[in-house]
Backbone atoms as SQL, in Angstrom:
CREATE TABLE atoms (id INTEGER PRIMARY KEY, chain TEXT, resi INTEGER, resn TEXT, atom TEXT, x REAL, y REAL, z REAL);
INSERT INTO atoms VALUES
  (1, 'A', 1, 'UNK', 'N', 17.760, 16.305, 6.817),
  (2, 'A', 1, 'UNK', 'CA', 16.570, 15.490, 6.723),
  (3, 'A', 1, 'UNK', 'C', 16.624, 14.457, 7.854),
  (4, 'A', 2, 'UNK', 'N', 15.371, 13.992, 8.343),
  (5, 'A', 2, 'UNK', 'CA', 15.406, 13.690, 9.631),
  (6, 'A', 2, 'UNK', 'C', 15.317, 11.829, 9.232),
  (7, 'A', 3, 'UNK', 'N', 15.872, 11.277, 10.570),
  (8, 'A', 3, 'UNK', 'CA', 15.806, 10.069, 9.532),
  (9, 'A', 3, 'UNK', 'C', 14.360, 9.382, 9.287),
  (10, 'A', 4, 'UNK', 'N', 12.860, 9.786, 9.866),
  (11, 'A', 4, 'UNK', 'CA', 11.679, 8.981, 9.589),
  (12, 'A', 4, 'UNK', 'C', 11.490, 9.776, 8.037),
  (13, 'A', 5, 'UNK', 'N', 11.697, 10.609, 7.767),
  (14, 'A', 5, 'UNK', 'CA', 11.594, 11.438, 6.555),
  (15, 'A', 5, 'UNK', 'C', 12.358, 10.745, 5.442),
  (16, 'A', 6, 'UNK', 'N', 13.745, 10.339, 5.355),
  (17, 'A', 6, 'UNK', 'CA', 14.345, 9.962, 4.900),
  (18, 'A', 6, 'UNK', 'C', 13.964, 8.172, 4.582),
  (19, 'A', 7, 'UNK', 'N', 13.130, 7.943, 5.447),
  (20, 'A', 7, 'UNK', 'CA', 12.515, 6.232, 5.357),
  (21, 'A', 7, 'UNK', 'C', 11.781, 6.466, 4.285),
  (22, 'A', 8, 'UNK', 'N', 10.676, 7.407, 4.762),
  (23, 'A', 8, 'UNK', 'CA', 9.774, 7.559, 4.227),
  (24, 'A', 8, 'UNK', 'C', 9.819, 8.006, 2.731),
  (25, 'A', 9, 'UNK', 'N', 10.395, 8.674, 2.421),
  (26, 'A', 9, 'UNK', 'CA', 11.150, 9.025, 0.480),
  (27, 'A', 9, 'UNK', 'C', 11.596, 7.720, 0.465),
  (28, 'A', 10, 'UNK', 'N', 12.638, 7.056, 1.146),
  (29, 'A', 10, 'UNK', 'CA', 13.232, 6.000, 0.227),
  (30, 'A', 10, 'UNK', 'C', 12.571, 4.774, -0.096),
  (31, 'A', 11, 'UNK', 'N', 11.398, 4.686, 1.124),
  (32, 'A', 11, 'UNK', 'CA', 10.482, 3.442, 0.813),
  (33, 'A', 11, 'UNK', 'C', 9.602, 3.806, -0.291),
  (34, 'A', 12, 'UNK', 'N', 9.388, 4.872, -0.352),
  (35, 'A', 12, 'UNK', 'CA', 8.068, 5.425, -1.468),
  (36, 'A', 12, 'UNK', 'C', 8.951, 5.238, -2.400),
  (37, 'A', 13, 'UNK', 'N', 10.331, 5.276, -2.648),
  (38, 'A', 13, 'UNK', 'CA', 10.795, 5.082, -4.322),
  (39, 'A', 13, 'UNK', 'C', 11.184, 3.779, -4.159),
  (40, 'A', 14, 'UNK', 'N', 11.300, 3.139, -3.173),
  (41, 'A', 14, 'UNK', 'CA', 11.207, 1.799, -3.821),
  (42, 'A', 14, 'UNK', 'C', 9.999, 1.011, -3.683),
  (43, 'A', 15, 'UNK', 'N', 9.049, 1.080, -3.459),
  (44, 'A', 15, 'UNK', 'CA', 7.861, 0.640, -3.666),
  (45, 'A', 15, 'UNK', 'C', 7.356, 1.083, -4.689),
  (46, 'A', 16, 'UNK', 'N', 7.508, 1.968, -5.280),
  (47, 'A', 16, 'UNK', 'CA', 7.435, 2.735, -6.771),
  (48, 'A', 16, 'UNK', 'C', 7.613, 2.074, -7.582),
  (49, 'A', 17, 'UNK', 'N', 9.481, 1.669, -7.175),
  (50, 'A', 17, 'UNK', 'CA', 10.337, 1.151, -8.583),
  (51, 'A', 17, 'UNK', 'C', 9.341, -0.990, -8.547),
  (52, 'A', 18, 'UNK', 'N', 8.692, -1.158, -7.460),
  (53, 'A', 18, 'UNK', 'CA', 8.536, -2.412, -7.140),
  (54, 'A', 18, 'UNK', 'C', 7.427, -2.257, -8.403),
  (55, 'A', 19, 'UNK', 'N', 6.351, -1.304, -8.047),
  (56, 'A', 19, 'UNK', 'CA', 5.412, -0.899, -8.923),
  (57, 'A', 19, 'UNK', 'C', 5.456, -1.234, -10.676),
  (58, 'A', 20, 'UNK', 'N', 6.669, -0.873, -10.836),
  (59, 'A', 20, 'UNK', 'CA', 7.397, -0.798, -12.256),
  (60, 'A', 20, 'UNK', 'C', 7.990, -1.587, -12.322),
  (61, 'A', 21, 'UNK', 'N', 8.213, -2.998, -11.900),
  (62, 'A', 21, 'UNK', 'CA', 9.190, -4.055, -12.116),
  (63, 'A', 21, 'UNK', 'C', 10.496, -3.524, -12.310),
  (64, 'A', 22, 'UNK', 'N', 10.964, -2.354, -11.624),
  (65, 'A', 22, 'UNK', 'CA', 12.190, -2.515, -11.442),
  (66, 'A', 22, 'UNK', 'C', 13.089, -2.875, -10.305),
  (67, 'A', 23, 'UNK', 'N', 12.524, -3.369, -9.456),
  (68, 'A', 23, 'UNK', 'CA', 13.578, -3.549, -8.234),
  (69, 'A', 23, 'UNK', 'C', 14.052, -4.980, -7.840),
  (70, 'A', 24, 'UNK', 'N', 14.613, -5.180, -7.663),
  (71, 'A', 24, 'UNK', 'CA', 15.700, -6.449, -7.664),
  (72, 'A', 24, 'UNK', 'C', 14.158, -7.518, -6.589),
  (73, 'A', 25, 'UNK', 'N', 14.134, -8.857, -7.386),
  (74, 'A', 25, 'UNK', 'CA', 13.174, -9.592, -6.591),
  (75, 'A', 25, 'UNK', 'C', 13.706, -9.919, -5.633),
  (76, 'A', 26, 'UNK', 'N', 14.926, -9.768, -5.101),
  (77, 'A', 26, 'UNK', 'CA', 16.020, -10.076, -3.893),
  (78, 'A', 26, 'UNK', 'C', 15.561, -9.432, -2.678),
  (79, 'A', 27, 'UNK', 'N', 14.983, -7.941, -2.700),
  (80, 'A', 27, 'UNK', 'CA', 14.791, -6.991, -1.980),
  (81, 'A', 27, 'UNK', 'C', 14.090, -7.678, -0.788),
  (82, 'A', 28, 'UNK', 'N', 14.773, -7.199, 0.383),
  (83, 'A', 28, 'UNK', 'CA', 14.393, -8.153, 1.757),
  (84, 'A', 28, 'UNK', 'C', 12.780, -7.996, 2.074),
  (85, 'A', 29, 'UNK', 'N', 11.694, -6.449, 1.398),
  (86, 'A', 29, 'UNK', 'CA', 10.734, -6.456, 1.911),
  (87, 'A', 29, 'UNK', 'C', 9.729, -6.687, 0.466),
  (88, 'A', 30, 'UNK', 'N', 10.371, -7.788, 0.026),
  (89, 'A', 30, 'UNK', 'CA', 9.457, -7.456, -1.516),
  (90, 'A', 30, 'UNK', 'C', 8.112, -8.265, -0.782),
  (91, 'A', 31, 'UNK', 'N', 8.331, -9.302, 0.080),
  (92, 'A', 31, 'UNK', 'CA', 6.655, -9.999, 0.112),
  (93, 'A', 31, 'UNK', 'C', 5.888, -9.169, 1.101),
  (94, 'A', 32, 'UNK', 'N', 6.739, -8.163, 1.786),
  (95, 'A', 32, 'UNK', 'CA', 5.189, -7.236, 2.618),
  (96, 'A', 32, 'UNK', 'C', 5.103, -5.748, 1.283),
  (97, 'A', 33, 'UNK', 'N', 5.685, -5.706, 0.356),
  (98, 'A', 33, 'UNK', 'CA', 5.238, -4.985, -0.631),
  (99, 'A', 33, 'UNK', 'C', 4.245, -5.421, -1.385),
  (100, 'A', 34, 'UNK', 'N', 4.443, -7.034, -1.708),
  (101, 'A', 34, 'UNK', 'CA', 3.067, -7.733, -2.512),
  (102, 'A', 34, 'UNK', 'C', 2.175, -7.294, -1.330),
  (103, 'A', 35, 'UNK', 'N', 2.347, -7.671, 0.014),
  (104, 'A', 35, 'UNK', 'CA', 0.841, -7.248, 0.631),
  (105, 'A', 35, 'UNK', 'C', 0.422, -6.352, 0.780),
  (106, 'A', 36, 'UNK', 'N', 1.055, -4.834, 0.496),
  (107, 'A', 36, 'UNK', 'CA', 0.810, -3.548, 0.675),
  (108, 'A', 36, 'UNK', 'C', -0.062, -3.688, -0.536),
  (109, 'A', 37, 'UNK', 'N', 0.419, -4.158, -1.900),
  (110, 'A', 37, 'UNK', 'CA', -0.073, -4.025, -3.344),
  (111, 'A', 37, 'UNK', 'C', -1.372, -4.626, -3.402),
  (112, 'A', 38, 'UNK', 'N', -1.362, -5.175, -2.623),
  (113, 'A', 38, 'UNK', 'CA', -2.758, -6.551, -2.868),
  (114, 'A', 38, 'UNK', 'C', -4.080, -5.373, -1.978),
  (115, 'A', 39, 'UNK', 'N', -3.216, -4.769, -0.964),
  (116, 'A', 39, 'UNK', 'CA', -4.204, -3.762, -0.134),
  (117, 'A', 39, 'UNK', 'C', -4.721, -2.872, -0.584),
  (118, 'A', 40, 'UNK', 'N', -3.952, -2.267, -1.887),
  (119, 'A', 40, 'UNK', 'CA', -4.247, -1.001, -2.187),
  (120, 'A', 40, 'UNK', 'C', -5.186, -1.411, -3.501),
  (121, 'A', 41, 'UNK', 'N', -4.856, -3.024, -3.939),
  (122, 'A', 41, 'UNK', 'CA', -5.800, -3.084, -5.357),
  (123, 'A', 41, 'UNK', 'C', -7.329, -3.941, -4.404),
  (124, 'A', 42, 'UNK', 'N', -7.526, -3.891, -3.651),
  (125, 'A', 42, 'UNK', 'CA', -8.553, -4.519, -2.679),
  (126, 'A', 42, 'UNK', 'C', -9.299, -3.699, -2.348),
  (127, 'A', 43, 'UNK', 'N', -8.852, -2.164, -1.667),
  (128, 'A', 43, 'UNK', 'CA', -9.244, -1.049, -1.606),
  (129, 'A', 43, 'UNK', 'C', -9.918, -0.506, -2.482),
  (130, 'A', 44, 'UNK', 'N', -9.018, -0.106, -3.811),
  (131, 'A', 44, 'UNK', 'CA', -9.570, 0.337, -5.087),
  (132, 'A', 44, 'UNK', 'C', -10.562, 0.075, -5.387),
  (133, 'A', 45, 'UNK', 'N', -10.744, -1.416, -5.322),
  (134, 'A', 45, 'UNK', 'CA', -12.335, -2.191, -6.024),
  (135, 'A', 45, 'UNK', 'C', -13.271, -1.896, -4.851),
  (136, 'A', 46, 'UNK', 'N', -13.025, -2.020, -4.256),
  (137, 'A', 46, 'UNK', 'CA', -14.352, -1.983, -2.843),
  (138, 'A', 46, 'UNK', 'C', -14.593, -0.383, -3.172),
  (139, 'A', 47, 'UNK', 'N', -13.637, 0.669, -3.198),
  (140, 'A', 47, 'UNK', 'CA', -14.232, 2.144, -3.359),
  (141, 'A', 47, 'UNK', 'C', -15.304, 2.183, -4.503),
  (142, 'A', 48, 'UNK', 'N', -14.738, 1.106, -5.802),
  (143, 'A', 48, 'UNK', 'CA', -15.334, 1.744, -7.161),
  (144, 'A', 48, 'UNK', 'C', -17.230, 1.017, -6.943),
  (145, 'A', 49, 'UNK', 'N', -17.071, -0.564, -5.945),
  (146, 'A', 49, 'UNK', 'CA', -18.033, -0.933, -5.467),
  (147, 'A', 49, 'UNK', 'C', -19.210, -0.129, -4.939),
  (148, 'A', 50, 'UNK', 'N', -18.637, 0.763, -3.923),
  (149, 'A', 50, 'UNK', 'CA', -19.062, 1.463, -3.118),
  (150, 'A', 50, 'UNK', 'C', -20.114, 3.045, -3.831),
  (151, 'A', 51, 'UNK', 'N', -19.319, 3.381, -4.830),
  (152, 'A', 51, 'UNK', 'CA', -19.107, 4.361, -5.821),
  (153, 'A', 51, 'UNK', 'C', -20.382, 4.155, -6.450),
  (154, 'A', 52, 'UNK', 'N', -20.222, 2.555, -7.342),
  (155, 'A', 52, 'UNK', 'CA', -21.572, 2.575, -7.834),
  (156, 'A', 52, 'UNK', 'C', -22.291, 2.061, -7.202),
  (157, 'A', 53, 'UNK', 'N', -23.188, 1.288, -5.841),
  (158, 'A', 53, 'UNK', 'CA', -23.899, 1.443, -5.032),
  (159, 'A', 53, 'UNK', 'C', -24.396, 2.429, -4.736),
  (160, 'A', 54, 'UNK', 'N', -23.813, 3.554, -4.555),
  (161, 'A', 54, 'UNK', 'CA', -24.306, 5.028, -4.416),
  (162, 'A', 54, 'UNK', 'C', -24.981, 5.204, -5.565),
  (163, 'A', 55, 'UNK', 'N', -24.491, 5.670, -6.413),
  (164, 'A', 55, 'UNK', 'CA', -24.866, 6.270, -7.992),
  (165, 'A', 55, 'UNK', 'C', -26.140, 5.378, -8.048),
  (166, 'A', 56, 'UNK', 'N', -26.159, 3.884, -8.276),
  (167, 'A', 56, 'UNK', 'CA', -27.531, 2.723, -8.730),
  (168, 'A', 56, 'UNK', 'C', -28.372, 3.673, -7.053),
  (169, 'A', 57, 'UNK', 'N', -28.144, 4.046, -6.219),
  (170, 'A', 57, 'UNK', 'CA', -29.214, 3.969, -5.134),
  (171, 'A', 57, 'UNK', 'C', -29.647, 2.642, -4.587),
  (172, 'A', 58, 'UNK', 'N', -28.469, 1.800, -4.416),
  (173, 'A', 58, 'UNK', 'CA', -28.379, 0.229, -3.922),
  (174, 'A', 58, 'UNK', 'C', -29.262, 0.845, -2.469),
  (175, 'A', 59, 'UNK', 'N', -29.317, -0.198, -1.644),
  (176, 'A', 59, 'UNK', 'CA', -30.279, -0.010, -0.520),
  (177, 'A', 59, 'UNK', 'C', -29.228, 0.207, 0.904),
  (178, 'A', 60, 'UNK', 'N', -29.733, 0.943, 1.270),
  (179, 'A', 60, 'UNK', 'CA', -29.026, 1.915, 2.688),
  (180, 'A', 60, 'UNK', 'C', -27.796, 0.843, 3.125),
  (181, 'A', 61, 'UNK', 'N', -28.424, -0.358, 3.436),
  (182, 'A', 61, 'UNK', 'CA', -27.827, -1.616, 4.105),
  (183, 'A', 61, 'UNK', 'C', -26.333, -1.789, 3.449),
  (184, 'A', 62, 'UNK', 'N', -26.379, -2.215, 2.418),
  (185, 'A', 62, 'UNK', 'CA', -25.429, -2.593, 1.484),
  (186, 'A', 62, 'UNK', 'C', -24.255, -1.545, 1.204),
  (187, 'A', 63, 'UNK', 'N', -24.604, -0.643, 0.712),
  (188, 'A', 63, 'UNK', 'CA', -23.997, 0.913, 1.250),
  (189, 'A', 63, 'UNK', 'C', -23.211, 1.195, 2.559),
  (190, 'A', 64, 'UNK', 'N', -23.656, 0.975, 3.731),
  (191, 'A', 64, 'UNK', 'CA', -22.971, 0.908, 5.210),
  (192, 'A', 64, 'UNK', 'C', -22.355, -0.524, 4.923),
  (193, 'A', 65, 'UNK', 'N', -22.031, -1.192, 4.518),
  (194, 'A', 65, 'UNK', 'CA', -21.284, -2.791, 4.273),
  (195, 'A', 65, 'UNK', 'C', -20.263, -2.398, 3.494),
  (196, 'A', 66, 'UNK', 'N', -20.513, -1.786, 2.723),
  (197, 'A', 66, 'UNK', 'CA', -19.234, -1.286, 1.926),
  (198, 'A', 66, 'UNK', 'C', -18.485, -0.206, 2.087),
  (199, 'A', 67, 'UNK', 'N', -19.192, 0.772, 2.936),
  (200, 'A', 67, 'UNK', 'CA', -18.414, 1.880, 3.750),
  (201, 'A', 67, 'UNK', 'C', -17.454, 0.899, 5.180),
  (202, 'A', 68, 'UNK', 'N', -17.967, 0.379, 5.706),
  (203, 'A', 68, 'UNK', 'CA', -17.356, -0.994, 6.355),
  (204, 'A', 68, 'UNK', 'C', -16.078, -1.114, 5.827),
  (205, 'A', 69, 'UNK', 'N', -16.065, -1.950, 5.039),
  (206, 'A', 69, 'UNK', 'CA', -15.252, -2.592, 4.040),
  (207, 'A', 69, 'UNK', 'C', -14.596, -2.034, 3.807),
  (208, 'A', 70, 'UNK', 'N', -14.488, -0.627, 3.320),
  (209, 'A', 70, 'UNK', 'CA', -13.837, 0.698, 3.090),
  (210, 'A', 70, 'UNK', 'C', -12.629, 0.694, 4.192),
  (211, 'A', 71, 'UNK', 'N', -13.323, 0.956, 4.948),
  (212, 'A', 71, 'UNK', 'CA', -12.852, 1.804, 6.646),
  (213, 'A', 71, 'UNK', 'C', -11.660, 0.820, 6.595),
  (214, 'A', 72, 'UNK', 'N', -11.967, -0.923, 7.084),
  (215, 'A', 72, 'UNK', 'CA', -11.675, -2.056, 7.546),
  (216, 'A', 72, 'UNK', 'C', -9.899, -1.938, 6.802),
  (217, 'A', 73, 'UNK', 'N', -9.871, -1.673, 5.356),
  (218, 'A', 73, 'UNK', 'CA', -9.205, -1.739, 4.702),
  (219, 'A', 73, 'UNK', 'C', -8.085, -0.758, 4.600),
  (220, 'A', 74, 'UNK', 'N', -8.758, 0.537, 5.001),
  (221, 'A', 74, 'UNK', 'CA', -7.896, 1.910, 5.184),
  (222, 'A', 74, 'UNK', 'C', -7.208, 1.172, 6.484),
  (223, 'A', 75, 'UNK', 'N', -7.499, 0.620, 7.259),
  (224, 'A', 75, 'UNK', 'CA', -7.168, 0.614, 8.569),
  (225, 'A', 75, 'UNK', 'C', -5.746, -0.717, 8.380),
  (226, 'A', 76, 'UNK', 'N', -5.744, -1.457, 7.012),
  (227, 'A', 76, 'UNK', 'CA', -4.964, -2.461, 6.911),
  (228, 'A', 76, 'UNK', 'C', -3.445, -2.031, 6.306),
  (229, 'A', 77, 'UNK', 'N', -4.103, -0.655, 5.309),
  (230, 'A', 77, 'UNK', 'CA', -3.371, -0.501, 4.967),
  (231, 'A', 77, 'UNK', 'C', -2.204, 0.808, 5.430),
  (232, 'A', 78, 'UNK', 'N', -2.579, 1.295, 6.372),
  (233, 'A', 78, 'UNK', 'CA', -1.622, 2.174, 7.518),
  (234, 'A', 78, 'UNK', 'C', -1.207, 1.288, 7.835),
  (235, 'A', 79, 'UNK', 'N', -1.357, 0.232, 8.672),
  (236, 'A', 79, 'UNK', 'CA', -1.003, -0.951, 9.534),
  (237, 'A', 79, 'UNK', 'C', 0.245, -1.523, 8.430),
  (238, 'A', 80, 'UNK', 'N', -0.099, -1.750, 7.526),
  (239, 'A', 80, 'UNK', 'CA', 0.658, -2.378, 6.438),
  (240, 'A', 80, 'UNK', 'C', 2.135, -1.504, 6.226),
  (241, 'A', 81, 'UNK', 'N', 1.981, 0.114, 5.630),
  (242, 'A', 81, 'UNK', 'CA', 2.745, 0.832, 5.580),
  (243, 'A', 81, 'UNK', 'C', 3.608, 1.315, 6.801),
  (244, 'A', 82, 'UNK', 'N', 3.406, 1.118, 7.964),
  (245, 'A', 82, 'UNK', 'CA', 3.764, 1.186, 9.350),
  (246, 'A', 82, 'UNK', 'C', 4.570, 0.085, 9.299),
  (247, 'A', 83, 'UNK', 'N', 4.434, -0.882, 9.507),
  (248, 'A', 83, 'UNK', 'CA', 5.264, -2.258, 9.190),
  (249, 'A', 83, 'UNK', 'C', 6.315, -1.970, 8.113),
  (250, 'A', 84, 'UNK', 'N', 6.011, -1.573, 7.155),
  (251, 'A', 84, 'UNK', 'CA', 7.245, -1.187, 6.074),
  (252, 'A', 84, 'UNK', 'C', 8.053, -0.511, 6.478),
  (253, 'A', 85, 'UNK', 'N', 7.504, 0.806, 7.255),
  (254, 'A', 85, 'UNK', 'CA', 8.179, 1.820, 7.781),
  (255, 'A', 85, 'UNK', 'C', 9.489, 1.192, 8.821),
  (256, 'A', 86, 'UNK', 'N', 8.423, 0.284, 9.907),
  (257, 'A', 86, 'UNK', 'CA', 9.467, -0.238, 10.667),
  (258, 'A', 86, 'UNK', 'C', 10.474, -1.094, 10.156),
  (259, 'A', 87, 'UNK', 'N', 10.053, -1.727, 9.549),
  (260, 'A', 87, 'UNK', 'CA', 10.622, -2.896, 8.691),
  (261, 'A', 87, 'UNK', 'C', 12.203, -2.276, 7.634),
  (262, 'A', 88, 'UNK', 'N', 12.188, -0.962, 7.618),
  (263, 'A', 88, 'UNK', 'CA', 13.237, -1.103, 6.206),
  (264, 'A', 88, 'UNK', 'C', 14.261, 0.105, 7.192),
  (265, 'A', 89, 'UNK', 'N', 15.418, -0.485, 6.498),
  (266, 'A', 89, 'UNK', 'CA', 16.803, -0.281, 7.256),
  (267, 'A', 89, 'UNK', 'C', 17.388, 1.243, 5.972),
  (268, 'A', 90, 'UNK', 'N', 17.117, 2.512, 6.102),
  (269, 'A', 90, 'UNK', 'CA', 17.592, 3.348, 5.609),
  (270, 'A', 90, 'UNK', 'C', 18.816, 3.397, 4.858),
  (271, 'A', 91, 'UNK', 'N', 18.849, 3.402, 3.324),
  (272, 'A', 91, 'UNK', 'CA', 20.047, 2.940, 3.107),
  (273, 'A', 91, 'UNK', 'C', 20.632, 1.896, 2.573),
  (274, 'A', 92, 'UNK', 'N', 20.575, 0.780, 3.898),
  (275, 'A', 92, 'UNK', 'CA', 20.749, -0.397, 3.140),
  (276, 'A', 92, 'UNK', 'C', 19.655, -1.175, 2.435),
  (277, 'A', 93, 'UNK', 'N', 18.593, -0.809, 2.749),
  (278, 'A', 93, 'UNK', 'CA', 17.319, -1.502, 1.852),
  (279, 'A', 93, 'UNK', 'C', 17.319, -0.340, 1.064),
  (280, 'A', 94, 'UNK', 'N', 17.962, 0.262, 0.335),
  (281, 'A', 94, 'UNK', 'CA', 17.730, 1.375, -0.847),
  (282, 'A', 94, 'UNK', 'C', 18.865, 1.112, -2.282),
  (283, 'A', 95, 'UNK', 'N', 20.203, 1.818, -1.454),
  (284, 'A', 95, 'UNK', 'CA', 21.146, 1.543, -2.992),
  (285, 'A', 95, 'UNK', 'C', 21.615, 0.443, -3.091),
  (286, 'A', 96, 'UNK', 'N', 21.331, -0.889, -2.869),
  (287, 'A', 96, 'UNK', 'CA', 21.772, -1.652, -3.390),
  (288, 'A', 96, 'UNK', 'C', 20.515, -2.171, -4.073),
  (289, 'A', 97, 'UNK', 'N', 19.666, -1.798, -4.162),
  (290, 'A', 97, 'UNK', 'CA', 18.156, -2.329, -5.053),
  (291, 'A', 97, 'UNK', 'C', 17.897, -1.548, -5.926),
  (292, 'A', 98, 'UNK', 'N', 18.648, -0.555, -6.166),
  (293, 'A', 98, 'UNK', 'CA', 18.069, 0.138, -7.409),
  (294, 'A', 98, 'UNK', 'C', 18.260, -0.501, -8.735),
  (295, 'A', 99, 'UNK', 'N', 18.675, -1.581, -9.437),
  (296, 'A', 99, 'UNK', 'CA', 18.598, -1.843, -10.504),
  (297, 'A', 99, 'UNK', 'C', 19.185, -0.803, -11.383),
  (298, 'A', 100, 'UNK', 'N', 20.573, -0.312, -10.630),
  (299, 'A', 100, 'UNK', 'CA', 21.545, -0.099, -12.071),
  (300, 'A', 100, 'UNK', 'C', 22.296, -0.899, -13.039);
């Protein structure tokens, strides 16, 4: 396993376990995990926004504002996960945070 592969599994289980209150609040990237978390529940609402704007037949305008908004946000949150990516040290940001 190659090592961006190997980032990439170990950050996804610990951003997981962050998910689940299990990972040690010690963890060196827990405050760009709150901002990953804050991105993805920011996202969520603007889609479900967006969602029913469509469905009501809100007006064209408002619709492209929230497809906007959409985009703006996808774009924060690669940016965000990229930073994590760079950010975490294979390994040592892993077994010592697992909360055995």
């Amino acid at each position: 396993m190659n090592t961006m592969t190997k980032t990439y599994h170990q950050l996804t289980d610990v951003f997981k376990m962050y998910q689940e209150s299990s990972l040690s609040p010690y963890h060196p990237l827990i405050k760009e995990m709150v901002k990953y978390e804050d991105i993805l529940d920011e996202l969520a609402e603007t889609q479900d926004d967006l969602q029913y704007a469509k469905d009501k037949g809100d007006m064209e305008e408002e619709v492209e504002d929230l497809v906007e908004v959409v985009e703006e946000l996808e774009g924060m949150k690669k940016k965000q996960w990229r930073y994590l990516m760079e950010s975490f040290v294979v390994n040592a940001h892993y077994h010592p945070y697992l909360g055995d």
